[in-house]
C-alpha positions in Angstrom: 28.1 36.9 93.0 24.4 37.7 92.8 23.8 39.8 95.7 24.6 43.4 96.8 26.5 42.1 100.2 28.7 40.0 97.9 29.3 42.7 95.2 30.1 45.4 98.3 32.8 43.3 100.1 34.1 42.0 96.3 34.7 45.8 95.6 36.4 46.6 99.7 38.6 44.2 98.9 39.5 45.7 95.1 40.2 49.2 96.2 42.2 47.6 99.4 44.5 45.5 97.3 45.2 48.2 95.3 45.4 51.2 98.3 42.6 53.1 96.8 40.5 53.5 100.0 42.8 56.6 99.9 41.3 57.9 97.0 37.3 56.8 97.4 35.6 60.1 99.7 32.3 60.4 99.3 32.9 62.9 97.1 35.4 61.0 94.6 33.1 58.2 94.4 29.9 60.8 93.3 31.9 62.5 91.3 32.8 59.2 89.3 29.2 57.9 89.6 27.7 61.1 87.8 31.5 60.5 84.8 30.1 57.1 84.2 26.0 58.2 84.0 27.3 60.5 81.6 28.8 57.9 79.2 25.8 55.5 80.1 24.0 58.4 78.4 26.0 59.4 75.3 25.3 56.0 74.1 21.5 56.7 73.9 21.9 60.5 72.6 21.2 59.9 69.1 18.6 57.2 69.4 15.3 57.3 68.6 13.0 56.2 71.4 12.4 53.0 68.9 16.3 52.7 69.2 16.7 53.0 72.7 14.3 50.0 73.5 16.3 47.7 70.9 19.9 47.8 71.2 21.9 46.0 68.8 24.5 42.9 70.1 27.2 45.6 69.5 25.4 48.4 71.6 24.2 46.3 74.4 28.0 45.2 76.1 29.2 48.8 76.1 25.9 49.7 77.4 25.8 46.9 79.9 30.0 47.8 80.7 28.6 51.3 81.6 26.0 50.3 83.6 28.1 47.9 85.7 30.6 50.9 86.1 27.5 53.4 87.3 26.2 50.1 89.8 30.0 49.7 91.1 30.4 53.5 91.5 27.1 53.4 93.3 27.4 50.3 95.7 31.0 51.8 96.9 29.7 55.2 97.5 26.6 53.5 99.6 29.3 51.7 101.2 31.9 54.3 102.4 28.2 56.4 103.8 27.5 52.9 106.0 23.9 53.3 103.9 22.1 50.0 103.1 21.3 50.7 99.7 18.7 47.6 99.2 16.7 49.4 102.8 17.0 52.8 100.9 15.5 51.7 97.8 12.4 50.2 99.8 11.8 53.6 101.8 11.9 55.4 98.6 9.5 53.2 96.9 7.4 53.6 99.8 7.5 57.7 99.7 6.9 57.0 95.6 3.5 54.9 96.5 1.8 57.7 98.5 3.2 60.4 96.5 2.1 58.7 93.4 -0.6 56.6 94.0 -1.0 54.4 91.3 -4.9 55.0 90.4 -4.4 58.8 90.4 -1.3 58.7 87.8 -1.6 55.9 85.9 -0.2 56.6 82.2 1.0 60.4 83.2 4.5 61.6 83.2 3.8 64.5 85.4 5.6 65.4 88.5 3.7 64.8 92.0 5.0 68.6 92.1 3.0 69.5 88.5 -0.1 67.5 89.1 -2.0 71.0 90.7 -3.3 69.0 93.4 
């Protein structure tokens, strides 16, 4: 399973065997995307940014479990809104190039919103 069709209809057929369609609104399914961010995030909370770019064997498969729960969580709630996730991404990207175009932001952090332009 390497691609995000596969991975959708893999988790359809999860919640269906299981009769949880009844329990994945659009609004379940955000609310458990932003639970599992959250965890994703107390695992980087105490880390130094030197920390956070070298995870330890023992902190990269909880890490990695959390992020496969916020991708899952994500791909279902994409699905149960009929958005193409993969089409969305590529818009946004596009918005990001003109907002932020590369050779006026390069190395800055600041917000197209801060940049007093």
């Amino acid at each position: 399973m390497r691609d995000l069709e596969a991975l959708k209809q893999q988790l359809r057929t999860f919640a269906a065997d299981r009769d949880w369609e009844q329990f994945h609104s659009p609004k379940n399914l955000a609310m458990a995307l932003i639970v599992e961010a959250a965890e994703l995030v107390e695992h980087f909370q105490w880390l130094t940014e030197s920390q956070s770019r070298s995870l330890t064997a023992a902190q990269r498969e909880p890490v990695a479990q959390e992020l496969a729960d916020v991708l899952i969580y994500l791909v279902r709630l994409a699905d149960r809104l009929d958005i193409d996730l993969l089409a969305a991404a590529e818009r946004k990207i596009e918005i990001n190039a003109r907002k932020y175009p590369a050779d006026r932001v390069r190395g800055s952090a600041t917000k197209a919103t801060e940049s007093g332009d």
